[in-house]
C-alpha positions in Angstrom: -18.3 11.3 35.6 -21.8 10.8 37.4 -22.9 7.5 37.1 -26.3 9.2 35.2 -23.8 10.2 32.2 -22.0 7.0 32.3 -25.2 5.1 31.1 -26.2 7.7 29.0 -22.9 7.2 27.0 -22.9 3.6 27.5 -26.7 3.9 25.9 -25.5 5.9 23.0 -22.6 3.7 22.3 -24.6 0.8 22.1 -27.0 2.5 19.8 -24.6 3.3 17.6 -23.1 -0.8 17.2 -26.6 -2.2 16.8 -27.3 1.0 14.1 -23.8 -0.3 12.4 -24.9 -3.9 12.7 -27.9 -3.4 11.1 -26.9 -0.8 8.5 -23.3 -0.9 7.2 -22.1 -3.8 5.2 -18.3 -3.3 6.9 -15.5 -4.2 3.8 -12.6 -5.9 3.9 -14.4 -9.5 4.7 -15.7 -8.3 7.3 -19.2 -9.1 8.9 -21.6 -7.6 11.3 -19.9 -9.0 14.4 -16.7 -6.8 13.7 -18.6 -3.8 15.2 -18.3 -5.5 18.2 -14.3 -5.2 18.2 -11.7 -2.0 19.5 -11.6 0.1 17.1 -14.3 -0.7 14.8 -16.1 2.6 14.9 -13.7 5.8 15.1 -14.1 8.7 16.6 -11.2 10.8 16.0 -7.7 11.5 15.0 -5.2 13.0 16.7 -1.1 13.4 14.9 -0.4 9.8 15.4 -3.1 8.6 17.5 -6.6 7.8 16.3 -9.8 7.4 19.0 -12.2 4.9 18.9 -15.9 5.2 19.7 -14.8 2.7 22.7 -12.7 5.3 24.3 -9.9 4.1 23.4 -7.0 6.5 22.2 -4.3 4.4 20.4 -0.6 4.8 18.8 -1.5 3.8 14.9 1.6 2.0 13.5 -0.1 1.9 10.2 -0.9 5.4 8.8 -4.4 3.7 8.2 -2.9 1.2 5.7 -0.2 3.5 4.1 -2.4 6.6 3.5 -2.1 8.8 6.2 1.9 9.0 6.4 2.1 12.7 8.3 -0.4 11.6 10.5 -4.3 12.3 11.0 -5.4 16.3 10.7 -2.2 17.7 9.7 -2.4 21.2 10.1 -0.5 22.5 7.0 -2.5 19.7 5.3 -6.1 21.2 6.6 -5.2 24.6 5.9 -4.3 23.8 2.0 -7.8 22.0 1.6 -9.9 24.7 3.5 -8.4 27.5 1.1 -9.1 25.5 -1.8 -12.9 24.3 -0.2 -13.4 28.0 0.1 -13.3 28.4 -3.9 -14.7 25.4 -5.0 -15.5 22.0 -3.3 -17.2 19.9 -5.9 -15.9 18.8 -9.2 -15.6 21.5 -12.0 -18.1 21.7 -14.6 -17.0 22.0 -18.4 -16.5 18.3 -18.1 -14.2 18.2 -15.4 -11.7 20.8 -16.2 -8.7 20.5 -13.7 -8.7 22.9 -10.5 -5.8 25.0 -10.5 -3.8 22.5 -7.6 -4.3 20.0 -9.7 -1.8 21.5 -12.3 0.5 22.3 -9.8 0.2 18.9 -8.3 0.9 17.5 -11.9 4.3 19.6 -12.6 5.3 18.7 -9.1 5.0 15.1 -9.7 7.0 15.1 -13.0 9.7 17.4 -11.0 10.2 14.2 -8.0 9.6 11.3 -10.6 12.6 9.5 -12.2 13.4 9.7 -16.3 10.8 10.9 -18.4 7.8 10.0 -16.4 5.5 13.1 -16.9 2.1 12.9 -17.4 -0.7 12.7 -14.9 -4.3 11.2 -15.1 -6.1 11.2 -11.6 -8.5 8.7 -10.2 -10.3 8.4 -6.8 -8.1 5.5 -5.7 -5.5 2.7 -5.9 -7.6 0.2 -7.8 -8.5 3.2 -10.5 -5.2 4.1 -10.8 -3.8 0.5 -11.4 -7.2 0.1 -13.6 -6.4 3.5 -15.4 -2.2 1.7 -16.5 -3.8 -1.5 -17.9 -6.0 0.3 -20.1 -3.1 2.2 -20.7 -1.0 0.2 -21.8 -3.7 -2.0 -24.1 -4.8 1.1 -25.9 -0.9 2.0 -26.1 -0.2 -1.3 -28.2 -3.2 -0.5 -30.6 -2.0 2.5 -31.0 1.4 1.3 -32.1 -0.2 -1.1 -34.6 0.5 -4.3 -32.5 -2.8 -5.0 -31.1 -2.3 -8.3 -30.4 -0.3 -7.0 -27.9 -2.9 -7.5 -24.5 -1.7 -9.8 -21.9 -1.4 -8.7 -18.6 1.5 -10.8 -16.8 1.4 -10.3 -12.2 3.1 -11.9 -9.4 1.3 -14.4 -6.6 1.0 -14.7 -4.0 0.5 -11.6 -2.2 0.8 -8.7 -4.9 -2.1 -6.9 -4.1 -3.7 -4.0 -6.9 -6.7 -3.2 -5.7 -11.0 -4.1 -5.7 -12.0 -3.6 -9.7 -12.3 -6.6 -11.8 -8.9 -6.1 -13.3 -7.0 -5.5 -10.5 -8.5 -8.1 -8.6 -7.3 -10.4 -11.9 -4.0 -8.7 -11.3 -3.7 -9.3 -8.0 -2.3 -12.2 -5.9 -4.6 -12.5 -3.0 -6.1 -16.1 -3.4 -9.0 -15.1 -1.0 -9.6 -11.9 -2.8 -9.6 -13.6 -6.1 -12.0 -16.7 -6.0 -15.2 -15.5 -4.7 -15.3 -13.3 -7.8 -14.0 -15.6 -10.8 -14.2 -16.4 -13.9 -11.6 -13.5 -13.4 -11.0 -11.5 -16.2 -9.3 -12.8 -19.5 -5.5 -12.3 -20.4 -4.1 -12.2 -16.5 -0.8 -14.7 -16.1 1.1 -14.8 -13.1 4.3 -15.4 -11.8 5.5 -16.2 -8.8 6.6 -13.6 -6.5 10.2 -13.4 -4.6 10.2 -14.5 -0.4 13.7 -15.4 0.1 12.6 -15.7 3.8 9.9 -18.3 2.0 11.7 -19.1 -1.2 9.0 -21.2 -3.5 11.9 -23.0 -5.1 13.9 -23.5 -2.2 16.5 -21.6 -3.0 19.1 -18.8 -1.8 20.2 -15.6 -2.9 22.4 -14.7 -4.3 23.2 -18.7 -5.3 19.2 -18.6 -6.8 20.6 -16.3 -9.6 17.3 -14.5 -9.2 15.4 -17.6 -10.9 11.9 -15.2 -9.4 13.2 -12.1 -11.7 14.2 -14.9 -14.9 10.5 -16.5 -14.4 9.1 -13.6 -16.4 11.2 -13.8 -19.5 10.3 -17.4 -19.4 6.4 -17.0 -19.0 6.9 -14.1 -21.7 8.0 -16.9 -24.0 5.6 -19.2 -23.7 3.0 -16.8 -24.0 4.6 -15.1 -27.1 6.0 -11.9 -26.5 3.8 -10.3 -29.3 0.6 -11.2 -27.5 1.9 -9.8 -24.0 1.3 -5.9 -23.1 2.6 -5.1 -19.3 4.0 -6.4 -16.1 2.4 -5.0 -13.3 3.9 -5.5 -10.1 4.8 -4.3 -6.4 8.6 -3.6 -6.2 8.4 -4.6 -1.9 5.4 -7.3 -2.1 3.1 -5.4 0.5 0.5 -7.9 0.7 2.8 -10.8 1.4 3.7 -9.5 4.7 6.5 -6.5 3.5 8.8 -8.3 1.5 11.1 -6.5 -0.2 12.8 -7.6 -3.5 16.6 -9.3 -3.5 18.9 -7.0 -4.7 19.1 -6.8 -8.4 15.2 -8.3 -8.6 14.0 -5.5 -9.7 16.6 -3.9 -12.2 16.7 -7.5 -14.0 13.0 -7.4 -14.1 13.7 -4.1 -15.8 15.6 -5.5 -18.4 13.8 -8.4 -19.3 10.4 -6.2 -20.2 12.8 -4.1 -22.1 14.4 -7.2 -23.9 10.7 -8.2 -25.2 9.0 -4.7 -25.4 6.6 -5.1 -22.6 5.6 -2.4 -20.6 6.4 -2.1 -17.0 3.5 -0.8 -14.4 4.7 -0.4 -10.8 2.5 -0.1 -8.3 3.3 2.7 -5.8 0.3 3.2 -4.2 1.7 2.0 -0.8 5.4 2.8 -1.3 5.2 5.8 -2.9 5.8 9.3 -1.6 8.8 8.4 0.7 7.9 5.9 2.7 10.7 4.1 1.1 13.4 7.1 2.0 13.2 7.6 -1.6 10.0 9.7 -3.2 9.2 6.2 -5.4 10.9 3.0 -4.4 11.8 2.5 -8.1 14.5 5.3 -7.7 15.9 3.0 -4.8 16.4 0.2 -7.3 17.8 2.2 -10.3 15.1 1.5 -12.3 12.3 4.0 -14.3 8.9 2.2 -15.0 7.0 2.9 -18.0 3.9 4.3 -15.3 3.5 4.6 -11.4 0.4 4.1 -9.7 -0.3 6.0 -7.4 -2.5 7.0 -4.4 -2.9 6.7 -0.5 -0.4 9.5 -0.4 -1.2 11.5 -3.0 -3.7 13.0 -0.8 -1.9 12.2 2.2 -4.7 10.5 3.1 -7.1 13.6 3.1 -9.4 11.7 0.9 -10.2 9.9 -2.4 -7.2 11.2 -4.7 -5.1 8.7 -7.2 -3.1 9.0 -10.0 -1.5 7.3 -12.8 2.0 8.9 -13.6 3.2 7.9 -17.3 6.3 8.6 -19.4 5.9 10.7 -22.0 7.0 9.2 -25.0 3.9 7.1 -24.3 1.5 9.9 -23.2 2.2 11.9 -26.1 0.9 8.7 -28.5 -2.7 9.2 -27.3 -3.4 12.2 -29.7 -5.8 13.0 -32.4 -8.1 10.0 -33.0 -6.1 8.0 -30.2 -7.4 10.3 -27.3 -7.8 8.4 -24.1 -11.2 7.9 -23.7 -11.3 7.7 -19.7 -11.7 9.6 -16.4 -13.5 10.1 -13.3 -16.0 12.2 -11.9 -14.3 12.8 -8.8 -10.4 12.2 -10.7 -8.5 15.2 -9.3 -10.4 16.5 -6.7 -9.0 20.4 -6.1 -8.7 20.6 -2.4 -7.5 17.1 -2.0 -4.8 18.0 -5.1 -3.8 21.1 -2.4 -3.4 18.6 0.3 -1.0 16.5 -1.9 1.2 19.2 -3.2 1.5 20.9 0.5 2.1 17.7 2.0 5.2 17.3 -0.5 6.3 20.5 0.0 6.2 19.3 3.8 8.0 16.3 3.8 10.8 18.4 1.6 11.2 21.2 3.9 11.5 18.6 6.9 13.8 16.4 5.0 11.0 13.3 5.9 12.7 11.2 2.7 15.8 10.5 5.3 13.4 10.4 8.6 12.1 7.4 6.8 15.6 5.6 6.5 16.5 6.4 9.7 12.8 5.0 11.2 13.8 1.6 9.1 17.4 1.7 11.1 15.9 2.5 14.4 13.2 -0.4 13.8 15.1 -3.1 12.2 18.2 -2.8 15.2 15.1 -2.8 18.1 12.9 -5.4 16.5 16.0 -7.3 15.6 17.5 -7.6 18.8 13.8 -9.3 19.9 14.5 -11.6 17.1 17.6 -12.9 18.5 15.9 -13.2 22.1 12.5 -14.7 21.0 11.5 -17.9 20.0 8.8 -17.4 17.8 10.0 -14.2 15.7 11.4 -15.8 12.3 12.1 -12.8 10.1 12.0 -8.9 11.1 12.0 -7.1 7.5 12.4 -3.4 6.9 12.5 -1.0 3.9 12.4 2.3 5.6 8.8 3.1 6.7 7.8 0.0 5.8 8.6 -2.7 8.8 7.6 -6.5 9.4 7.8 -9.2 12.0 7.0 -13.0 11.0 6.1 -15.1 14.1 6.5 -18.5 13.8 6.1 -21.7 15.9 9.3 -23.1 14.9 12.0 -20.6 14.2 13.8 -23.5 12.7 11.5 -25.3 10.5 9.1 -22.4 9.6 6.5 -23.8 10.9 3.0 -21.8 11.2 1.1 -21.2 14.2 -1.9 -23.7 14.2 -4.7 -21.4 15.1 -3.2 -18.4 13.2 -6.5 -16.1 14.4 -5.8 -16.8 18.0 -2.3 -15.5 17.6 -3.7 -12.3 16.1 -6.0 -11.7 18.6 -3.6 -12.0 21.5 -1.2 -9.7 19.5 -4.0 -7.2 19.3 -5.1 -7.7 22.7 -1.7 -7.2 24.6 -1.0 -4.4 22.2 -3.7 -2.2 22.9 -3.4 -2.5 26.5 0.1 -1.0 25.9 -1.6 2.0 24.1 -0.8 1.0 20.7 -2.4 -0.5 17.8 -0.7 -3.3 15.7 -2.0 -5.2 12.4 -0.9 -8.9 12.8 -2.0 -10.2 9.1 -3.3 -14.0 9.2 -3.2 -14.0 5.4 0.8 -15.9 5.3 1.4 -16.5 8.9 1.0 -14.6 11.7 2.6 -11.2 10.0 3.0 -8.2 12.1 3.2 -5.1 9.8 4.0 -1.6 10.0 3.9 1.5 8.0 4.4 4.2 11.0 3.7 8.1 10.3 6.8 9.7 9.0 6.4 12.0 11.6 6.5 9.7 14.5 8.7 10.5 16.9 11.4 8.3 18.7 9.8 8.3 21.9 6.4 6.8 19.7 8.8 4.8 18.2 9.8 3.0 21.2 6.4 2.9 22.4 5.7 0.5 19.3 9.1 -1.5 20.0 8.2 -2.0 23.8 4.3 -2.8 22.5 5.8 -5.4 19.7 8.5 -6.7 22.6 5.5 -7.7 24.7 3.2 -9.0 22.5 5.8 -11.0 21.4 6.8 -12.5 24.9 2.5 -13.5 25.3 2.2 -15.2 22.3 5.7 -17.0 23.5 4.1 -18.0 27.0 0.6 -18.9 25.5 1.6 -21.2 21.8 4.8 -22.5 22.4 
């Protein structure tokens, strides 16, 4: 490239920072100086890479936080929306009246759901759909003559529901939680299983799942006939991906059945195999009373969420107990023909076992860098979704002191391998994954040797 086009790009690029800096308000806790960053301005997507406005062309190990789990511009994906775009783009008049996708969408969801979960209500994203269960499940109660019945019970830390004012009362993120309060009324929490972290101290199986019994306890004290739902994560995403110990989440099960409390899982990240089962509530056993949903509803074509609810307590909302609720843009057509080819994808490539066998591949590499390192104190996988903990002390726990620096080096050498990792400071120094289910094993050991090397630099530099 002539050195003339080399400044003219370098002037453009710069243009567009300061245009950023001065314009967008970047989310997430983010201020102006993160436009300064790799990979703060994007350019493009390509299967599993995405390009930055840097030039940088990257391995994503994160399916842009869940969402995009066949990648970015899937073909059969495109193709589905720019059929549907060519009939109608917009949202349908004769208040909102459902594209036809969005009814095959619906009967699709109810054929891959567990039990008796039928219905469908769409939303434009996680935090709706959560929103859309806890109004649910209040206006459910009144319904049923016990309308006392409006307490909201989540898990902390880490449990993470989404932006709204309810779902950040729902949620576990401290940080996310205070800037914002007084919080919303009726929101009690529990704490949230770590066995790698226990907050008693404990160990499973010896613990007797004293996390899972903490509801039915709480339930008490609050009185059962004042409690409506417990919404929860079933593999605590936020907390660094920490799955549930093994009968967690069937006990949890049985205790909201025990005291006629409704249960709400959140699927937004898990769901639609990620973890080698279409909802990670079939891998437990387990059918909630409602799944929310989203990220891959759309597979991450664009704003598309739902709420999934059993029918016995869909079918109560009738005559004067209609659910007053919706969206404008709740089940947008083209993205609802994005989410029912990309099922139909994931079935006809058999993507529900690809996501075991990506958890197998990852948890035997990564674990055999545990064994070697020093500073890697838990590798955790649940299918397509993979952690590593680094630690300065593999034998006390202990965190690293300057939590950011450690981030910023695992960034740092990761990118110069041609990948790009998270490394969450929220817990610890948390690397996490959620790879494309179509990642190969080739890009699979790309991330391994990326992760293997970060690993060995944060080694040499902190310890």
């Amino acid at each position: 490239m002539k050195q003339s086009a080399v400044n003219s790009a370098q002037s453009e690029l710069d243009k567009l920072i300061a245009t950023a800096k001065e314009y967008v308000w970047p989310a997430f806790g983010r201020d102006s100086a993160f436009f300064d960053l790799p990979l703060s301005l994007i350019s493009a997507g390509e299967g599993n890479y995405v390009i930055d406005s840097f030039g940088n062309r990257l391995l994503e190990t994160n399916s842009c936080g869940a969402a995009a789990s066949l990648g970015f511009n899937h073909p059969v994906l495109m193709e589905a929306m720019k059929q549907q775009m060519d009939k109608i783009v917009v949202t349908t008049p004769n208040l909102f009246a459902p594209t036809e996708p969005v009814v095959w969408l619906s009967e699709k969801l109810a054929q891959i759901s567990p039990g008796s979960l039928k219905y469908t209500i769409y939303s434009s994203n996680g935090s709706d759909a959560n929103e859309t269960a806890l109004k649910v499940a209040r206006h459910y109660w009144k319904i049923k003559g016990q309308g006392t019945k409006y307490k909201v019970i989540h898990r902390y830390p880490g449990d993470y529901h989404g932006m709204s004012m309810s779902a950040a009362s729902a949620s576990g993120h401290i940080f996310r939680r205070t800037p914002f309060e007084p919080l919303m009324a009726g929101f009690v929490a529990i704490h949230a299983p770590n066995c790698y972290r226990c907050p008693y101290n404990l160990t499973h199986p010896g613990c007797n799942l004293l996390c899972a019994e903490e509801l039915g306890k709480v339930i008490e004290f609050e009185d059962p006939s004042t409690v409506a739902c417990f919404i929860t994560e079933s593999t605590n995403t936020g907390l660094g991906i920490i799955p549930p110990p093994p009968g967690y989440m069937k006990r949890i099960r049985e205790i909201c059945d025990q005291y006629e409390i409704l249960l709400i899982c959140d699927e937004v990240i898990t769901g639609f195999a990620r973890s080698g089962f279409w909802f990670e509530c079939e891998k437990h056993g387990i059918v909630p009373d409602m799944l929310a949903l989203g990220k891959n509803v759309s597979w991450g074509c664009g704003a598309l969420a739902a709420t999934h609810v059993k029918s016995e307590i869909a079918e109560a909302f009738t005559g004067k107990n209609t659910f007053q609720h919706g969206y404008t843009f709740g089940g947008t057509g083209y993205l609802a023909a994005a989410g029912l080819a990309g099922i139909e994808y994931a079935e006809e490539h058999n993507l529900l076992a690809r996501a075991r066998e990506i958890g197998e591949i990852m948890g035997k590499e990564l674990g055999a860098i545990k064994d070697k390192s020093a500073v890697v104190g838990d590798v955790r996988s649940n299918a397509g979704l993979i952690a590593v903990e680094l630690v300065k002390d593999k034998a006390t726990k202990e965190l690293f002191s300057d939590r950011a620096a450690v981030a910023g080096l695992i960034g740092k050498v990761s990118r110069e391998n041609g990948v790009l990792l998270s490394c969450s400071t929220w817990y610890g120094d948390i690397l996490w994954m959620m790879v494309s289910l179509t990642m190969t094993n080739d890009e699979l050991g790309m991330v391994v040797d990326a992760v293997d090397k970060a690993v060995a630099a944060v080694e040499k530099q902190f310890t």
